[in-house]
N, C-alpha and C positions, 0 to 999 in steps of 0.2 A: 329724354333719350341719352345726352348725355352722362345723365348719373347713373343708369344702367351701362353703357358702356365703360365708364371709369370703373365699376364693378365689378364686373367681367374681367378687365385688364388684370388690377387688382389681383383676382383670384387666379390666370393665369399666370402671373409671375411667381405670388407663393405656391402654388403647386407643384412649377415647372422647378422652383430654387427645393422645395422637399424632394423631388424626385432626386433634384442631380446629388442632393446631401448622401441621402441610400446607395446612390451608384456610386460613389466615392469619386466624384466627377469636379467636385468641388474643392472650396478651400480646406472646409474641415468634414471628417466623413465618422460614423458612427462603427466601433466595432462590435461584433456579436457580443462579446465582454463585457461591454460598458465602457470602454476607453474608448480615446478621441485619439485619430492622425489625420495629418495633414496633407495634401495632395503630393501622391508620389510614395507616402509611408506606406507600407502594409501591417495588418492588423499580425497581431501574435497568435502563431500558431496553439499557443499554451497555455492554459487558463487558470491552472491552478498546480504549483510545484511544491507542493507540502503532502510530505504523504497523509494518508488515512489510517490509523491504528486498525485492524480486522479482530473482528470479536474472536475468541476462540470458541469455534464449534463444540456444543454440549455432547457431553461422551453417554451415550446411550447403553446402557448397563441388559447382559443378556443373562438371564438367570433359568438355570434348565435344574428340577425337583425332580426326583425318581422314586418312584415305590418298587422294591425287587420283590415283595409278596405278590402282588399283582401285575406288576409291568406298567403300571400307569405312570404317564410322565405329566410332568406342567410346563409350559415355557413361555416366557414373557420379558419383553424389553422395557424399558422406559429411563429415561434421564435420571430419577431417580431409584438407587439402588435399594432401597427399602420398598416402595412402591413394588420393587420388578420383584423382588421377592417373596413378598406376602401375595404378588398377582401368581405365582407358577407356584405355587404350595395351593392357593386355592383350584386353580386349574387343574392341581394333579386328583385333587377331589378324595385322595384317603388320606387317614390317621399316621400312619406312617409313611409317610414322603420327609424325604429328605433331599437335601439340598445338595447335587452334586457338581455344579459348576457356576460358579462369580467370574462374568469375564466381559471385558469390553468388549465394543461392537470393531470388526474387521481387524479382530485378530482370534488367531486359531484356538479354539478349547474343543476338546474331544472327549466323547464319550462314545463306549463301544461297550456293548450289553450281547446276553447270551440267553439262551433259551430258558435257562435253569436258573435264571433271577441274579447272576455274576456280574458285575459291574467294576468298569473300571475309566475312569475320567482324567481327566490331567491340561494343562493350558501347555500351549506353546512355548517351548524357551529355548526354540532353535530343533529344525529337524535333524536327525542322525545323518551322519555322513554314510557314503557306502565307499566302502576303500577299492583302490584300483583304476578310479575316474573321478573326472569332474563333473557329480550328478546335475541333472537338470532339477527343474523346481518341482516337477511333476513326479519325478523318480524320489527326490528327499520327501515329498509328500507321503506317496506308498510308500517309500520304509519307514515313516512316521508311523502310520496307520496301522502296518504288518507288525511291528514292535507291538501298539498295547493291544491287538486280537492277541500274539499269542502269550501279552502280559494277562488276559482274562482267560483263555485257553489254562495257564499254568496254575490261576486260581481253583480253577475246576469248571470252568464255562465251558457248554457245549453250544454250539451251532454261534460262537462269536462273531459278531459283526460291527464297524462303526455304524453307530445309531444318529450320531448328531453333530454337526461339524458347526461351530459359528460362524468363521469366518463364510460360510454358504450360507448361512440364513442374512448373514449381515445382505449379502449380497442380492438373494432374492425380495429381500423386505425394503430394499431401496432404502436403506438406515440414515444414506447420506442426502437424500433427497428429498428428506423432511424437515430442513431446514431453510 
């Protein structure tokens, strides 16, 4: 009976000296970190002050092929720009497609096609101002836009329209939330 009870006891002291270690009730108390303080210290808020290098985000290459005999188009993204291109030349599916826009993903490349097979494409390198104010982003958009309708208008397009905007595909394809 005795040496069950010395056992017991025993077991009651280390359990009760583990408890009080975790509560920091003790002399020496465990940090979440792995470091050790003393009764009265507090553990460090901070666990690691070195930054982390961030990878740079792979630039998703958007490639749009036009056929103007037909009107067929191909369009396709991918990390690499060779891939995006030989994929929107097969997607345009004829002989004659050609390649009217190279342009990274969430930024602007425009094309604007017309009834009669007129084409006119172009990247972003700053929308036109419109004199008189200080336009909004929405307003230097459409004068962007109005600019090559009637730059395909002047070629000889009829019923011109913007057909493809990237910066919008970027955005509906969730380009950035594939990584």
């Amino acid at each position: 009976m005795k040496k069950l009870f010395l056992f017991i006891f025993v077991l009651f002291c280390v359990s009760t000296s583990l408890s009080y270690a975790n509560a920091c009730n003790s002399q020496i108390c465990t940090c979440p970190n792995g470091s050790w303080v003393t009764f009265g210290q507090y553990c460090s808020a901070v666990v690691n002050t070195t930054p982390t290098k961030q990878k740079a985000r792979p630039v998703d290459w958007i490639i749009f092929a036009y056929s103007p005999s037909t009107g067929n188009y191909g369009l396709a993204h991918n990390k690499n720009k060779n891939v995006a291109t030989q994929n929107s030349l097969e997607y345009c599916g004829v002989n004659d497609c050609k390649v009217l826009l190279t342009n990274k993903a969430y930024t602007h490349g425009v094309i604007v096609t017309s009834s009669n097979g007129i084409y006119v494409a172009e990247k972003y390198n700053g929308f036109s101002s419109i004199i008189g104010k200080r336009p909004t982003a929405q307003e230097k958009e459409q004068a962007y836009f109005d600019k090559l309708v009637s730059k395909c208008t002047s070629k000889g397009g009829i019923k011109c329209k913007v057909f493809f905007d990237s910066y919008e595909y970027s955005r509906k394809m969730n380009l950035d939330k594939a990584y």
